[in-house]
N, CA, C and O atoms as a GROMACS GRO file, in nm:
protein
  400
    1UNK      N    1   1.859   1.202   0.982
    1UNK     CA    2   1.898   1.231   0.846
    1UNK      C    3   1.984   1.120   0.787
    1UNK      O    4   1.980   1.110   0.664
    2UNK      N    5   2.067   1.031   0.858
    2UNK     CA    6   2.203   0.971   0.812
    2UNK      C    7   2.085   0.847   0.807
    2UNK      O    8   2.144   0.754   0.752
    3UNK      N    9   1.996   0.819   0.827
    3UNK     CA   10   1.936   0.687   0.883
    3UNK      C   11   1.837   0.671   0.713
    3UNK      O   12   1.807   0.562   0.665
    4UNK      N   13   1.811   0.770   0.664
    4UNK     CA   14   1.706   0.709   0.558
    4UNK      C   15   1.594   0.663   0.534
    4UNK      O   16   1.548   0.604   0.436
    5UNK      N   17   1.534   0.707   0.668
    5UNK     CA   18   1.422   0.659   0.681
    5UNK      C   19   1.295   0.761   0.644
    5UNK      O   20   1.311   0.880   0.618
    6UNK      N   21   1.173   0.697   0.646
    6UNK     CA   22   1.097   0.766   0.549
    6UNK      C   23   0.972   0.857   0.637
    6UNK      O   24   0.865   0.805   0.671
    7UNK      N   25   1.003   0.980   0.660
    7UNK     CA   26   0.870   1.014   0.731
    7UNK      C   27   0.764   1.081   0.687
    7UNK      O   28   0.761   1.149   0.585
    8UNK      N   29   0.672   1.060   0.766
    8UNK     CA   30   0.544   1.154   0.729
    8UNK      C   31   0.481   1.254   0.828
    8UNK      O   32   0.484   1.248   0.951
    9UNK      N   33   0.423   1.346   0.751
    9UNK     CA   34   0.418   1.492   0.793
    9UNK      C   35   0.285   1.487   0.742
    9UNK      O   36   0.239   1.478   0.629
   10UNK      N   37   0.212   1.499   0.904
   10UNK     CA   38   0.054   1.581   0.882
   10UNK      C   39   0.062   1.727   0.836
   10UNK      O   40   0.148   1.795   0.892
   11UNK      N   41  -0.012   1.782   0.747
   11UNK     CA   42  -0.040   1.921   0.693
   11UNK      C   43  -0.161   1.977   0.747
   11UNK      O   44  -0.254   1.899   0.771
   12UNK      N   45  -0.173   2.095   0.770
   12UNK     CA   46  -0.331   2.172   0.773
   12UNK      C   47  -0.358   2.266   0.695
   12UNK      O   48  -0.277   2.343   0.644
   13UNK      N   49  -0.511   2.264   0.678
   13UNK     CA   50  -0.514   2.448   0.644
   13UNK      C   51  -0.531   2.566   0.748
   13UNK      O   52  -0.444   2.561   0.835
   14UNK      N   53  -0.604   2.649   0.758
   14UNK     CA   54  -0.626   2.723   0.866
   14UNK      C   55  -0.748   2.679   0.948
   14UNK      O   56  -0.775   2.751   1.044
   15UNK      N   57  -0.825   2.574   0.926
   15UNK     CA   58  -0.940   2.506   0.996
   15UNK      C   59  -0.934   2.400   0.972
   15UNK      O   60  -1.040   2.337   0.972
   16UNK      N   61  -0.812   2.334   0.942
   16UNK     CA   62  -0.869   2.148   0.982
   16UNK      C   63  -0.709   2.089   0.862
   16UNK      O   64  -0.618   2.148   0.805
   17UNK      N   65  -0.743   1.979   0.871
   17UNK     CA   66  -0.609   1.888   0.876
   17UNK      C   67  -0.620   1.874   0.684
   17UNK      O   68  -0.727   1.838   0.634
   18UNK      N   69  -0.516   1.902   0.607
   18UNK     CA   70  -0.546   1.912   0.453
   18UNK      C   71  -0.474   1.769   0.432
   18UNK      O   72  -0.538   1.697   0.355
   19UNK      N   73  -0.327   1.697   0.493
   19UNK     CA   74  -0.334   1.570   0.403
   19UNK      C   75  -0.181   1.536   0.451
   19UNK      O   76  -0.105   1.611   0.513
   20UNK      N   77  -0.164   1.434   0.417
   20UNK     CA   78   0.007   1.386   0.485
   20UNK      C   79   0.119   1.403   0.362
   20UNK      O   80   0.104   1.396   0.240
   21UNK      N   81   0.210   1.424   0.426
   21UNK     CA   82   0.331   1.350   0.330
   21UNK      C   83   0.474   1.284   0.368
   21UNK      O   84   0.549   1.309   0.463
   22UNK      N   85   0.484   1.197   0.268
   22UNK     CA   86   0.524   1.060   0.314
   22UNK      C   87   0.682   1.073   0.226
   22UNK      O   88   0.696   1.036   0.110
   23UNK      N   89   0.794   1.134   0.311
   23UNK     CA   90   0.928   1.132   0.196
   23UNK      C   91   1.073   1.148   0.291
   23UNK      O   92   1.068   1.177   0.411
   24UNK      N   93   1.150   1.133   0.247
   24UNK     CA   94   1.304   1.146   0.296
   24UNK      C   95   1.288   1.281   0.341
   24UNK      O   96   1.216   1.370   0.295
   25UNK      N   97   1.386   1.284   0.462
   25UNK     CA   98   1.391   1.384   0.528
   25UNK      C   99   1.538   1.448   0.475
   25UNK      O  100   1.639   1.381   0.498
   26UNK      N  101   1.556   1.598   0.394
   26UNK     CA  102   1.675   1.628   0.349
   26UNK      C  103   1.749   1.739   0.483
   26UNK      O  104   1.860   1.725   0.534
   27UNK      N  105   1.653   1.836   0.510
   27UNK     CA  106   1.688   1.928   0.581
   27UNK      C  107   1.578   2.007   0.692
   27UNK      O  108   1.459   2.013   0.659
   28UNK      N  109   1.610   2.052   0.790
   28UNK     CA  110   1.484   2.125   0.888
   28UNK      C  111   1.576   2.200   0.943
   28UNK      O  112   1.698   2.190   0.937
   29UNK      N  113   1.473   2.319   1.027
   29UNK     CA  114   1.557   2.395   1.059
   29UNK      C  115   1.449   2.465   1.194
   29UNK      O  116   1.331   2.464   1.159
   30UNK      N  117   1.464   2.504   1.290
   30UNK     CA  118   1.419   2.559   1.451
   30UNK      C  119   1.275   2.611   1.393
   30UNK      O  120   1.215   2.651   1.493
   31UNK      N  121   1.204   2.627   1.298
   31UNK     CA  122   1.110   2.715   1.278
   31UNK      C  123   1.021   2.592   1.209
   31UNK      O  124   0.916   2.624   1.154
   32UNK      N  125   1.071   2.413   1.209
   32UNK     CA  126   0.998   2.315   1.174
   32UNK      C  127   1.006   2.337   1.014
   32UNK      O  128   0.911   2.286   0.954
   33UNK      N  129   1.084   2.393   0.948
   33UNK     CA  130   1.067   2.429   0.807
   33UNK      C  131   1.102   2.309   0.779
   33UNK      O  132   1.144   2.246   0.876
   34UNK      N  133   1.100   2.231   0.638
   34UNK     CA  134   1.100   2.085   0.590
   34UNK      C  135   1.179   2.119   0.438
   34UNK      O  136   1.173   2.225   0.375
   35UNK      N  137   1.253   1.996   0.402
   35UNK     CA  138   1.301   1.988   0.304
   35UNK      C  139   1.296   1.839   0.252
   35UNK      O  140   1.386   1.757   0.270
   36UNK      N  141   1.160   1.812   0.176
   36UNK     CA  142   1.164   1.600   0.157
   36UNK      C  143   1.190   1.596  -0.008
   36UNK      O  144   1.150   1.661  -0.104
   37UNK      N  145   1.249   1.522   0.006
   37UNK     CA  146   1.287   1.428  -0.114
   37UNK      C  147   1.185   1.239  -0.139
   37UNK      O  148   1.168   1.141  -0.066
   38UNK      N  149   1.149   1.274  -0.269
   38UNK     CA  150   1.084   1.191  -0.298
   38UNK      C  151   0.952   1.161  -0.226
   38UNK      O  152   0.930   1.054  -0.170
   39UNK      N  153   0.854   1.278  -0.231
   39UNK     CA  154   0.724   1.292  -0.144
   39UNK      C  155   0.608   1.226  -0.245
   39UNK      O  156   0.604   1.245  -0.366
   40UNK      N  157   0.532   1.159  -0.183
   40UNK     CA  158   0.415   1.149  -0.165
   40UNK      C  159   0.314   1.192  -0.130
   40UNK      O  160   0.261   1.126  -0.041
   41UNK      N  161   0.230   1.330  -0.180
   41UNK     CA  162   0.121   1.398  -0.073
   41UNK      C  163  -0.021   1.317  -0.119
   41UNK      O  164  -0.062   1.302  -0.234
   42UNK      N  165  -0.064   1.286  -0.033
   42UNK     CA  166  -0.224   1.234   0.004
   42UNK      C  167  -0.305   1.365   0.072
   42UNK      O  168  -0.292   1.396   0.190
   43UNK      N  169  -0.370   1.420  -0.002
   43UNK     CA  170  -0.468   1.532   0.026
   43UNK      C  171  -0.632   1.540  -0.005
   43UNK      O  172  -0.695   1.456  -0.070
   44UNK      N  173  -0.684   1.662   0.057
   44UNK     CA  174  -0.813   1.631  -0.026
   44UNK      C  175  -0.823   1.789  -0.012
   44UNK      O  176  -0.773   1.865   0.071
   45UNK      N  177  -0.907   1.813  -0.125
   45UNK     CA  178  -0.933   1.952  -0.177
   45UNK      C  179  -1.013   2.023  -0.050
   45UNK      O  180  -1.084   1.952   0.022
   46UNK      N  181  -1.004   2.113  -0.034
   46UNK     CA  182  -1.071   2.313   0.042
   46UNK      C  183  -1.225   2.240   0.023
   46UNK      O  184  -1.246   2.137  -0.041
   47UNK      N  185  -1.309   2.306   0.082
   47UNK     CA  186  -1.432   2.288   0.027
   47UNK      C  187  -1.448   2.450   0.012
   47UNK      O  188  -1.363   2.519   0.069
   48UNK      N  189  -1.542   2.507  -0.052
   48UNK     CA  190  -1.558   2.620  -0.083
   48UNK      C  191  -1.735   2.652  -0.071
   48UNK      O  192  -1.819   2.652  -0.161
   49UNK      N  193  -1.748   2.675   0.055
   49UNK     CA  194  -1.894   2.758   0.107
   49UNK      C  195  -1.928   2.844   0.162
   49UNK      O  196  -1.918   2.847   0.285
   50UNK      N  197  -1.982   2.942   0.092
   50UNK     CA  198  -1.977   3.083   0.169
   50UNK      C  199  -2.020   3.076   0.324
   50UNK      O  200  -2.083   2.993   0.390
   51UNK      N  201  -1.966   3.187   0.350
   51UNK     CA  202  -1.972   3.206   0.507
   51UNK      C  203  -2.090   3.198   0.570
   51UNK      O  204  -2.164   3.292   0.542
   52UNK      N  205  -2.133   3.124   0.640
   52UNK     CA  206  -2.271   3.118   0.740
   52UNK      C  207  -2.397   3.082   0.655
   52UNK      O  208  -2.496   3.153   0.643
   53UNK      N  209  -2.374   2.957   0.596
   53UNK     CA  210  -2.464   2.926   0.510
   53UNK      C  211  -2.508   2.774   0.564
   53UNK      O  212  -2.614   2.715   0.583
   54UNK      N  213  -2.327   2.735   0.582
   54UNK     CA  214  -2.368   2.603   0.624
   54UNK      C  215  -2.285   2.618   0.777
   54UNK      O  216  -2.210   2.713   0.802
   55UNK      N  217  -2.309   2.526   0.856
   55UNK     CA  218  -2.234   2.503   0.974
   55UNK      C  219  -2.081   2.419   0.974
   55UNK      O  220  -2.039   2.359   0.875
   56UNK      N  221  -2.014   2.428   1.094
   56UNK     CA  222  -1.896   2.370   1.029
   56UNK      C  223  -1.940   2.185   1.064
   56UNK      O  224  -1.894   2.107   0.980
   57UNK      N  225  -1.987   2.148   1.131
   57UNK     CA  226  -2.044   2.009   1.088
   57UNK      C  227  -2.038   1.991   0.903
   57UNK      O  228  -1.956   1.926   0.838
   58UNK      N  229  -2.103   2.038   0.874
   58UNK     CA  230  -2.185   2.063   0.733
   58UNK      C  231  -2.045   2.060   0.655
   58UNK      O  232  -2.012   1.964   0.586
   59UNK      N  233  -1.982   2.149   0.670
   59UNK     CA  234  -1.874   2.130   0.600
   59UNK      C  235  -1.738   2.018   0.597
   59UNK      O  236  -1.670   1.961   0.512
   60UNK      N  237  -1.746   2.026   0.713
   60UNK     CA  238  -1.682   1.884   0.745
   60UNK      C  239  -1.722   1.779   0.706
   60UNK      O  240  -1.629   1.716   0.656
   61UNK      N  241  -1.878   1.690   0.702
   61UNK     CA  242  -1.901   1.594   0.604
   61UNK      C  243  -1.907   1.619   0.426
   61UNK      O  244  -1.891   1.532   0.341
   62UNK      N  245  -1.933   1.749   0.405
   62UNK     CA  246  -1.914   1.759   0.248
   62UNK      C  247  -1.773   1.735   0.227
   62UNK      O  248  -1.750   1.654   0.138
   63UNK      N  249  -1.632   1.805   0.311
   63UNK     CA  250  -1.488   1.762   0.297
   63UNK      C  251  -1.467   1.634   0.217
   63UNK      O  252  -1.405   1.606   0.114
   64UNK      N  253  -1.577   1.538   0.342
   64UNK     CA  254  -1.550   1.359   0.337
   64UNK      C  255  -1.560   1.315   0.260
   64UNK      O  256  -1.468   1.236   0.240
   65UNK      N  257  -1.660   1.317   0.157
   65UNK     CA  258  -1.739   1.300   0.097
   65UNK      C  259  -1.649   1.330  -0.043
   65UNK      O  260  -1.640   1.253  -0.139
   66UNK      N  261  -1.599   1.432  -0.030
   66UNK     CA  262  -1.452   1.417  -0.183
   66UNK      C  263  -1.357   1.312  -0.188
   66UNK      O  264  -1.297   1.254  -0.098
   67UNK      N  265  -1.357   1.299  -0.306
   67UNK     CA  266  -1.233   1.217  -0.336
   67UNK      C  267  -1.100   1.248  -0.275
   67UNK      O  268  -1.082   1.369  -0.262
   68UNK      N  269  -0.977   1.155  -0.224
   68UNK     CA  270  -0.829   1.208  -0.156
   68UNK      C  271  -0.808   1.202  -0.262
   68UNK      O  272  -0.864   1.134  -0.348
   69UNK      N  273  -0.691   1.297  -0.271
   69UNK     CA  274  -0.638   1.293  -0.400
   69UNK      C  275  -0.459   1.266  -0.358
   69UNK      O  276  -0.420   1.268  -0.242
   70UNK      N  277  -0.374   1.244  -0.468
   70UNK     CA  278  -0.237   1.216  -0.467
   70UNK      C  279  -0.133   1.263  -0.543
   70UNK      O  280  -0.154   1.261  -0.665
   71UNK      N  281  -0.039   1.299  -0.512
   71UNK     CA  282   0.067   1.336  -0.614
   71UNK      C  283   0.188   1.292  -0.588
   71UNK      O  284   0.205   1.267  -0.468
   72UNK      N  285   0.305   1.267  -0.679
   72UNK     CA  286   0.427   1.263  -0.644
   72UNK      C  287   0.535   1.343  -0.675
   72UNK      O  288   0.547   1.349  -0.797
   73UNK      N  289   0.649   1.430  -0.597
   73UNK     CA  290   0.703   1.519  -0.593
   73UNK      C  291   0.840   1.507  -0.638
   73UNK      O  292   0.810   1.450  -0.743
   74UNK      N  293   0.986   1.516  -0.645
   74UNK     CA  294   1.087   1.509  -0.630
   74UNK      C  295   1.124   1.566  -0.492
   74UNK      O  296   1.176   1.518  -0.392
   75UNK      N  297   1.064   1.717  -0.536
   75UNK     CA  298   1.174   1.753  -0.399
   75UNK      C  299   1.013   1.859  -0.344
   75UNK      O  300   0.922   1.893  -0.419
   76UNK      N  301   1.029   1.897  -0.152
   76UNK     CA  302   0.891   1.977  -0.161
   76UNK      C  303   0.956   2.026  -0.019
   76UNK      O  304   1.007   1.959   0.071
   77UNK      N  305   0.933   2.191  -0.035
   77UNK     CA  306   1.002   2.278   0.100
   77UNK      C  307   0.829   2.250   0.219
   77UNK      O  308   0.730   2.247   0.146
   78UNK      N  309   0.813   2.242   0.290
   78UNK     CA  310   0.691   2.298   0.373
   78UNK      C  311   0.722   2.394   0.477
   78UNK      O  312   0.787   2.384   0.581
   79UNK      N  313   0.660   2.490   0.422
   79UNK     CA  314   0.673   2.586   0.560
   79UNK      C  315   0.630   2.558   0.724
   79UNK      O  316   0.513   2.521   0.732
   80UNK      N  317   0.691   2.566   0.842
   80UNK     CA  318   0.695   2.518   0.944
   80UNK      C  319   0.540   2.552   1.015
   80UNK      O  320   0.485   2.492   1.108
   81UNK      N  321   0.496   2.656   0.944
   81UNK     CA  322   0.362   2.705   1.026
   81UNK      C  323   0.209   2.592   0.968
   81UNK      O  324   0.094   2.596   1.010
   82UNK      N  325   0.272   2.495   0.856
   82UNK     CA  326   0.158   2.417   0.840
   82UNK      C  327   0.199   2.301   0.872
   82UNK      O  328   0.117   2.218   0.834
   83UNK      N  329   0.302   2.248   0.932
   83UNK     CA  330   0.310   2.117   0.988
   83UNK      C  331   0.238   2.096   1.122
   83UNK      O  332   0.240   2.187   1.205
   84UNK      N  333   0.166   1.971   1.151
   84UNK     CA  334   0.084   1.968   1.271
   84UNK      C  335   0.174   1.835   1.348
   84UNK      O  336   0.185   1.833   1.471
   85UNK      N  337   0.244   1.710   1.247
   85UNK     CA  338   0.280   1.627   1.302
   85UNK      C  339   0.402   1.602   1.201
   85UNK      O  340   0.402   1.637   1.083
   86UNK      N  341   0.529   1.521   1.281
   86UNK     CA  342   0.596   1.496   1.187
   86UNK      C  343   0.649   1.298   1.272
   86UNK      O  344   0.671   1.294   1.394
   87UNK      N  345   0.659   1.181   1.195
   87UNK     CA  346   0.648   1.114   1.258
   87UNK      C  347   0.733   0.971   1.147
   87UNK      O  348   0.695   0.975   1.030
   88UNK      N  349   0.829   0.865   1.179
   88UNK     CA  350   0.880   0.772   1.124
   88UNK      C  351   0.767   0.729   1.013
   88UNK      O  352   0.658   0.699   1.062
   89UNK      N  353   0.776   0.724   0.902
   89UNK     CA  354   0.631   0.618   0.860
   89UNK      C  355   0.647   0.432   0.873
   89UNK      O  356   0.758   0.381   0.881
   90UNK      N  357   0.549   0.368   0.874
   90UNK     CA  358   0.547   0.257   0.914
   90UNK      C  359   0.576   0.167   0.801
   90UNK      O  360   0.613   0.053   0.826
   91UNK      N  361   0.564   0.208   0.674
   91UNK     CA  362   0.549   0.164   0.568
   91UNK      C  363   0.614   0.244   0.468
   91UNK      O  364   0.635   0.360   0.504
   92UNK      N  365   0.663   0.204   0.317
   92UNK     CA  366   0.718   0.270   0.232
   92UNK      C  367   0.629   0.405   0.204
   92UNK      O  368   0.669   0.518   0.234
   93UNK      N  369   0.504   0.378   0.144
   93UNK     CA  370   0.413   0.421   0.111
   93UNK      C  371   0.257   0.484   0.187
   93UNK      O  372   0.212   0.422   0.284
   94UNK      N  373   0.195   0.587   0.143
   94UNK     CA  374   0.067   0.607   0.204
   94UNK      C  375  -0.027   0.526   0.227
   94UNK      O  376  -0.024   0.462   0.122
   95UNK      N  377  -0.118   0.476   0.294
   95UNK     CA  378  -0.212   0.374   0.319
   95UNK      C  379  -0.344   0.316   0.198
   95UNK      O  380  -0.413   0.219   0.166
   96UNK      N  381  -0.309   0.466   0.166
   96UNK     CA  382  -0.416   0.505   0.028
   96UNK      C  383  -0.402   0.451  -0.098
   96UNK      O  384  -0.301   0.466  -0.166
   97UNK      N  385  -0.492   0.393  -0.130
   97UNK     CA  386  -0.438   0.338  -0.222
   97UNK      C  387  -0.413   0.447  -0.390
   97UNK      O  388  -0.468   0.552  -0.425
   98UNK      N  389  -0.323   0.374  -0.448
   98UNK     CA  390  -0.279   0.444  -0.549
   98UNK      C  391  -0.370   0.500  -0.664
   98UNK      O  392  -0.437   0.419  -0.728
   99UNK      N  393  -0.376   0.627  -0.693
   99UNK     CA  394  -0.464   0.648  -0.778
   99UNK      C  395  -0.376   0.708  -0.938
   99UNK      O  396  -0.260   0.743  -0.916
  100UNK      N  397  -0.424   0.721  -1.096
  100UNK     CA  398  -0.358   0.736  -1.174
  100UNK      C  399  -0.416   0.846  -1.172
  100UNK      O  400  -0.384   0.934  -1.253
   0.00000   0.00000   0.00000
């Protein structure tokens, strides 16, 4: 916390990995709960296909196949049950490049 450094936090949904974010670490607490300042999320949208239509292959390359999308936050709580990774980032910024 005293150090300032900038980390990033893999996210999921309930079947697969939804997107990182890249911000100051303010506060956490035993249950992995998050408190970042000045976030960056790099995500990509749900896909939405009814059940047993397509396979999860199938859905997994339609995922790809969307655009990532980006936002920037001030401040963003994450609840501890969707963090998968939490880790120094290497760089100021997401790898991705910037979109308007």
């Amino acid at each position: 916390l005293t150090q300032r450094k900038r980390l990033r936090v893999v996210t999921r949904y309930v079947n697969g990995i939804r997107g990182t974010l890249t911000g100051h670490l303010v506060a956490f607490d035993k249950h992995m709960n998050l408190i970042l300042r000045d976030v960056l999320e790099v995500y990509s949208l749900r896909c939405t296909t009814e059940r047993g239509t397509t396979t999860n292959l199938d859905q997994e390359l339609a995922r790809r196949q969307q655009p990532v999308r980006q936002r920037h936050l001030r401040h963003m709580m994450v609840r501890g049950d969707n963090v998968v990774l939490v880790y120094f980032s290497e760089s100021e910024r997401s790898a991705y490049p910037q979109t308007s």
